[in-house]
C-alpha positions in Angstrom: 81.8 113.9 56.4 79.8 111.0 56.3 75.8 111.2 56.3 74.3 109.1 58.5 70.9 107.1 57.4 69.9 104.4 59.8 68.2 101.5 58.8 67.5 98.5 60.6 68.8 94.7 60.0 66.2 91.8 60.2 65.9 87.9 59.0 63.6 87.8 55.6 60.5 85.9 56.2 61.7 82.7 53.5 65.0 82.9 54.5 66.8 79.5 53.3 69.2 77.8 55.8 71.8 75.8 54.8 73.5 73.2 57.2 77.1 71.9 56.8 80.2 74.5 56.6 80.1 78.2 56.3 81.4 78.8 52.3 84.9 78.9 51.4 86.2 81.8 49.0 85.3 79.6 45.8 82.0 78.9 47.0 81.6 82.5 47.7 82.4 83.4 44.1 80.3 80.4 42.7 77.2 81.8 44.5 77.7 85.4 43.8 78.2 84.2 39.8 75.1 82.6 40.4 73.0 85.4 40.8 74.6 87.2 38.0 72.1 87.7 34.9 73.0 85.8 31.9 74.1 88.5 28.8 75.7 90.7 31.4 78.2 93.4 31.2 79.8 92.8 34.6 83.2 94.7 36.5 85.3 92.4 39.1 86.9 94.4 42.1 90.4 93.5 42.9 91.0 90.7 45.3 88.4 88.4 46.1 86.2 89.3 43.7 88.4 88.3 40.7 87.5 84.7 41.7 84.0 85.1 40.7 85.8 85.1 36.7 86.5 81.3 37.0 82.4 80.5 38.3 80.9 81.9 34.8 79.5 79.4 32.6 80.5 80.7 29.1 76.8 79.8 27.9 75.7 82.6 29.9 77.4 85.3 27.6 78.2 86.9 31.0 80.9 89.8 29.4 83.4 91.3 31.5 85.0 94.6 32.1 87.8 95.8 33.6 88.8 99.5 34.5 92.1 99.3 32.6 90.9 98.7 29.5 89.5 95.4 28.7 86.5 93.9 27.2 85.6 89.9 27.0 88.1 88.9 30.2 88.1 85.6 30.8 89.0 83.4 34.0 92.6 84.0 35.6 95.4 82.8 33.5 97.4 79.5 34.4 100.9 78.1 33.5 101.5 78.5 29.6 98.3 80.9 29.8 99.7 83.5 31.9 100.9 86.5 29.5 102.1 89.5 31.6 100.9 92.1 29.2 97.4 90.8 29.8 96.0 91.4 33.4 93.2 92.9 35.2 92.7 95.9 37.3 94.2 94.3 40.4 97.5 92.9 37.9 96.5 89.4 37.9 97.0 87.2 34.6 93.8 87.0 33.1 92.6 85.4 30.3 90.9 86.7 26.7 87.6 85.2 25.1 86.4 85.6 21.6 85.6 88.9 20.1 87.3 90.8 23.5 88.6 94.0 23.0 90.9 96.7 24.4 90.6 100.6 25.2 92.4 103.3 26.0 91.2 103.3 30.3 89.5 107.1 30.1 86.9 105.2 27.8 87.0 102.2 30.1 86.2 104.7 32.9 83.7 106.5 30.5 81.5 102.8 30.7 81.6 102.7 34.4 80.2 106.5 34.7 77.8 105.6 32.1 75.8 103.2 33.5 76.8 100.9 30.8 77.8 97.9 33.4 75.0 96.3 34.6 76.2 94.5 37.6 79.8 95.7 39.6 81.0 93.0 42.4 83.7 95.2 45.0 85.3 94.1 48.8 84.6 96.6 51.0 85.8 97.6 54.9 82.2 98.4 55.9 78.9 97.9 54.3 75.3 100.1 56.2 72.1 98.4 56.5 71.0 100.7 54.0 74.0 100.0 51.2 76.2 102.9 52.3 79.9 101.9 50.9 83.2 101.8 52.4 86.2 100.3 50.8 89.0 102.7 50.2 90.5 104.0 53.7 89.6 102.8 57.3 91.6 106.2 58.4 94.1 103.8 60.1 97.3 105.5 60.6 99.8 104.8 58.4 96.7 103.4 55.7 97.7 103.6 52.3 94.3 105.3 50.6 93.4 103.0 47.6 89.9 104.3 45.9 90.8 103.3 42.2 87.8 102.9 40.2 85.4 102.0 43.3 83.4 104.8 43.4 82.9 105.1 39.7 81.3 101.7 40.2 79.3 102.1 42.6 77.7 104.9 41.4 77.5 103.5 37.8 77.1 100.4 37.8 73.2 99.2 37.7 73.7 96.9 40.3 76.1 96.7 43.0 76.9 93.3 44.8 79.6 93.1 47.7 81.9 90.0 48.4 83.8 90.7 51.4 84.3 88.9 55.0 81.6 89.6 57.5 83.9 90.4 60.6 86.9 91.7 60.5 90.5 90.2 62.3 89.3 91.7 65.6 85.9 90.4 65.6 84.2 93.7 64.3 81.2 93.4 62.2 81.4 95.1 59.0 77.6 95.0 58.1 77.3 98.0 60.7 73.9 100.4 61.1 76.5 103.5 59.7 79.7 103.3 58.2 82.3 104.8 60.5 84.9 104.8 57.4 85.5 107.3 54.8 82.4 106.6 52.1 83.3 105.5 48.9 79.1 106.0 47.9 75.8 106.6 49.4 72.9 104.0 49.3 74.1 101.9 46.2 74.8 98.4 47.4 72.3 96.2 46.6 73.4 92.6 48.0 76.2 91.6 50.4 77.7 88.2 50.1 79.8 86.6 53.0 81.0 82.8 54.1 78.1 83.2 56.3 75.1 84.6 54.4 73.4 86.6 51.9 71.8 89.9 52.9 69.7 92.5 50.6 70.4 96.1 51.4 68.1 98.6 50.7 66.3 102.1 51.6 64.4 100.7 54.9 67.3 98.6 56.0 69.0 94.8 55.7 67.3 91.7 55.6 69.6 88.5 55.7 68.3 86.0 52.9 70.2 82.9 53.3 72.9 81.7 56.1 75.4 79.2 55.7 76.5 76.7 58.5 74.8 79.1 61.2 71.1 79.6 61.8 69.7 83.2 61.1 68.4 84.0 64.1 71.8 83.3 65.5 73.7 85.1 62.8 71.3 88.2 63.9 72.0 87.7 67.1 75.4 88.0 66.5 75.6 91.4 64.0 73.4 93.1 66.6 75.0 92.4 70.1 
């Protein structure tokens, strides 16, 4: 069952607001990799998260994880790149940089329940003011449950950012006062990331920190109605 915490969901007194078009998927990934600490140990969720791989600079020494067994992944694989014994977690050709290495996955899992990842970027169905997670099952008939690693990560991981759309295909919102999904963890997202804006979660609630192509007062306006 889930618990229910309530926090509340406000504008951030600085918040920055940028003009033009709301951010495409590669501008979503290039402004999630930009807030990603340089020397990092870092673990991509499958879909669009995986994107964030091609937005590293390799001067940054970000190193990346994945949860089947992989060490020093490098951006997706193209044309005579592409080796099929060399994926992520989500089976897209990846890439290998200098010195990576490979592992049997219980000790891949044994970094993520470790806290030996310092920053974890995962989609999700529904995200609470106050970082509750949901990203495995929306209890939809006929749903095919899908947890994987997520809430190894989530609960391991030093830091956990979400990449994800803000409403869903019906118009829902998925930034939502209490996830009405199954929980995948309690209280560990940190930072939401959407075409639309950035917002910081956190024990007293959400705060949106930067809007893209909408104003934040209207983007409020628009989570709360």
């Amino acid at each position: 069952m889930n618990e229910t915490v309530l926090g509340t969901l406000r504008v951030a007194d600085g918040v920055v607001e940028h003009g033009g078009d709301r951010l495409s998927k590669g501008d979503m990934a290039a402004r999630v990799a930009s807030d990603i600490p340089p020397g990092s140990y870092v673990n991509l969720g499958i879909g669009q998260p995986t994107l964030i791989a091609d937005y590293l600079a390799p001067a940054d020494g970000v190193v990346l994880h994945t949860e089947n067994g992989m060490l020093g992944m490098g951006p997706a694989a193209r044309g005579d790149e592409v080796d099929l014994d060399l994926t992520n977690a989500g089976k897209v050709p990846v890439t290998e940089l200098p010195g990576a290495s490979y592992f049997h996955h219980a000790d891949s899992f044994a970094m993520m329940r470790g806290g030996h990842l310092d920053v974890c970027v995962l989609g999700a169905f529904q995200v609470s003011y106050v970082g509750d997670l949901a990203n495995w099952h929306t209890g939809a008939p006929g749903a095919i449950p899908a947890v994987g690693g997520a809430m190894d990560l989530a609960i391991g991981a030093k830091s956990v950012y979400v990449m994800m759309t803000l409403f869903a295909k019906d118009g829902a919102v998925k930034l939502v006062p209490a996830c009405t999904y199954p929980l995948t963890g309690l209280r560990c997202v940190n930072r939401v990331y959407t075409a639309e804006s950035v917002i910081d979660c956190g024990p007293d609630g959400a705060v949106i920190t930067e809007t893209f192509g909408i104003g934040a007062d209207e983007l409020l306006a628009r989570l709360t109605a």
